[in-house]
C-alpha positions in Angstrom: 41.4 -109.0 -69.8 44.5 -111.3 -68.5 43.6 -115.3 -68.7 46.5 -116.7 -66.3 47.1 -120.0 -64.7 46.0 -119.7 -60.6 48.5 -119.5 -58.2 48.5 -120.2 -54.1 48.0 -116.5 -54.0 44.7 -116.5 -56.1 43.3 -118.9 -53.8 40.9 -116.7 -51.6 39.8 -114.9 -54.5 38.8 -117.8 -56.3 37.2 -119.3 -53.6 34.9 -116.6 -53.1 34.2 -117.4 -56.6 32.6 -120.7 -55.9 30.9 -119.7 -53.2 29.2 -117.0 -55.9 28.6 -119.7 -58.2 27.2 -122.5 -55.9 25.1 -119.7 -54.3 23.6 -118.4 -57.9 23.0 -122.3 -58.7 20.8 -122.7 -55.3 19.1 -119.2 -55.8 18.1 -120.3 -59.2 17.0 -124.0 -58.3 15.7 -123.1 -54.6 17.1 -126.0 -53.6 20.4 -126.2 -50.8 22.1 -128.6 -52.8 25.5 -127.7 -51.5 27.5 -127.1 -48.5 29.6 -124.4 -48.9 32.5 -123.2 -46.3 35.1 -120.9 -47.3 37.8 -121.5 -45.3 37.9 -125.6 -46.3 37.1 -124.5 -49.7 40.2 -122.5 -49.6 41.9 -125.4 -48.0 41.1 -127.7 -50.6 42.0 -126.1 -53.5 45.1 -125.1 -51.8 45.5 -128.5 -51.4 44.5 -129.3 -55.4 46.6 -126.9 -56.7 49.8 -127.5 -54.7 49.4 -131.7 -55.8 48.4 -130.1 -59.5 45.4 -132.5 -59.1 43.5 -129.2 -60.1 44.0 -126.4 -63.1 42.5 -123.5 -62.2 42.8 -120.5 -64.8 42.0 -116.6 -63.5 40.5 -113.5 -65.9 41.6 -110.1 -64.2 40.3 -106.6 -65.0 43.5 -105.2 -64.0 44.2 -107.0 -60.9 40.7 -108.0 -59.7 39.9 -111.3 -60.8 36.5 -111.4 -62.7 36.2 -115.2 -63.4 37.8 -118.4 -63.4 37.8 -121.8 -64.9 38.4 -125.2 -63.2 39.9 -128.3 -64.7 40.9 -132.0 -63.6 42.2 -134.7 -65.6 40.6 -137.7 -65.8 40.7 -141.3 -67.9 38.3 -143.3 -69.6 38.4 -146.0 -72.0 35.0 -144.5 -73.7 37.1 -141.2 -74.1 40.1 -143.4 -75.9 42.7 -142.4 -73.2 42.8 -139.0 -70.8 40.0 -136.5 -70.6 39.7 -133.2 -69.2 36.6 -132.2 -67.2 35.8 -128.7 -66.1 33.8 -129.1 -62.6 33.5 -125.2 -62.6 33.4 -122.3 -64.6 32.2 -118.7 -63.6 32.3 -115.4 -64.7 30.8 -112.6 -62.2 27.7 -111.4 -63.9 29.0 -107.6 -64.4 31.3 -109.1 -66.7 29.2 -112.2 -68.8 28.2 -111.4 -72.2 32.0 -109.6 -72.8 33.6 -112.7 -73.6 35.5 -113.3 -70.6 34.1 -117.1 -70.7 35.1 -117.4 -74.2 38.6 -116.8 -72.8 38.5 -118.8 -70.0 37.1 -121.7 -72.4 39.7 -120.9 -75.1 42.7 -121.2 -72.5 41.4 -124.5 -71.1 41.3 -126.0 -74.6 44.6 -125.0 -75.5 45.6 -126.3 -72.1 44.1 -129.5 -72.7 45.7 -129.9 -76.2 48.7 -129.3 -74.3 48.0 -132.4 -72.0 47.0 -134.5 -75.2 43.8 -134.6 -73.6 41.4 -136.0 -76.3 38.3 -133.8 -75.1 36.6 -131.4 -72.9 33.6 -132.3 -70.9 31.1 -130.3 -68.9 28.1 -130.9 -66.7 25.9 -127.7 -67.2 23.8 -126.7 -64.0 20.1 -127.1 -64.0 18.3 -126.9 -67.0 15.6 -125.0 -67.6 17.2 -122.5 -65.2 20.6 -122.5 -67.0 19.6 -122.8 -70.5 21.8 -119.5 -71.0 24.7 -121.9 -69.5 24.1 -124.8 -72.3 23.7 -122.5 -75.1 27.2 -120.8 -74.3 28.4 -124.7 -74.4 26.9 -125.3 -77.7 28.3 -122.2 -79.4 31.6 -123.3 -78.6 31.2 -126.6 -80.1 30.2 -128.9 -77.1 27.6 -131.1 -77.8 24.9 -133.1 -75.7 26.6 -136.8 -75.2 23.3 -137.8 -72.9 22.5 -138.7 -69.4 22.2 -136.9 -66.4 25.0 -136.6 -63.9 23.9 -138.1 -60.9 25.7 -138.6 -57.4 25.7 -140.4 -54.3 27.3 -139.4 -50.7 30.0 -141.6 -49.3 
């Protein structure tokens, strides 16, 4: 398994990615709680990657990539300084439970260190549907900090 940074050219391949991943997240919830269009997805992260407002990190099987982790920095004075947040992270389910999101997760910590970041955070999907999701989390030393992420359209 190769863990490499995105480039332009991974774009598609990633996108189709998300589109897996908010498609198992309404499957599992039954609720339509997102809009998903390829081509402005792969738009936007064109777009994200090009102004490095987005880190995007690919695992291949050879050259077919398998699963992918998302990163943006942000600030906050709670955090004491900048932060990194991972929005997504997705592993196709023929490869979960070979540690493919281990890597992914390993990569984006060293790539936070890297940024002086002073810590990860997540928002797990759903829970009790993706306990399996939280428990991952936990084993690689996140930990609940409370609350619920909540939104509101503009």
């Amino acid at each position: 398994m190769i863990i490499r940074k995105a480039i332009v050219q991974d774009v598609p391949q990633v996108a189709e990615m998300v589109g897996e991943l908010l498609a198992e997240i309404m499957n599992a919830i039954g609720v339509q709680a997102f809009n998903f269009d390829l081509s402005k997805t792969v738009n936007r992260l064109i777009d994200f990657i090009n102004q490095e407002k987005y880190f995007v990190f690919v695992a291949c099987d050879g050259a077919s990539p398998v699963g992918f982790i998302a990163l943006y920095e942000s600030y906050a004075l709670y955090a004491e300084g900048s932060f990194g947040t991972i929005p997504e992270l997705y592993v196709r389910p023929m490869y979960r439970s070979k540690q493919v999101g281990f890597q992914l997760l390993s990569q984006a910590k060293s790539f936070g260190q890297s940024r002086n970041w002073t810590r990860l955070e997540v928002t797990t999907p759903p829970l009790p549907q993706f306990d399996k999701t939280l428990a991952f989390y936990e084993r690689e030393d996140f930990s609940i900090s409370g609350g619920r992420k909540l939104k509101v359209s503009l």
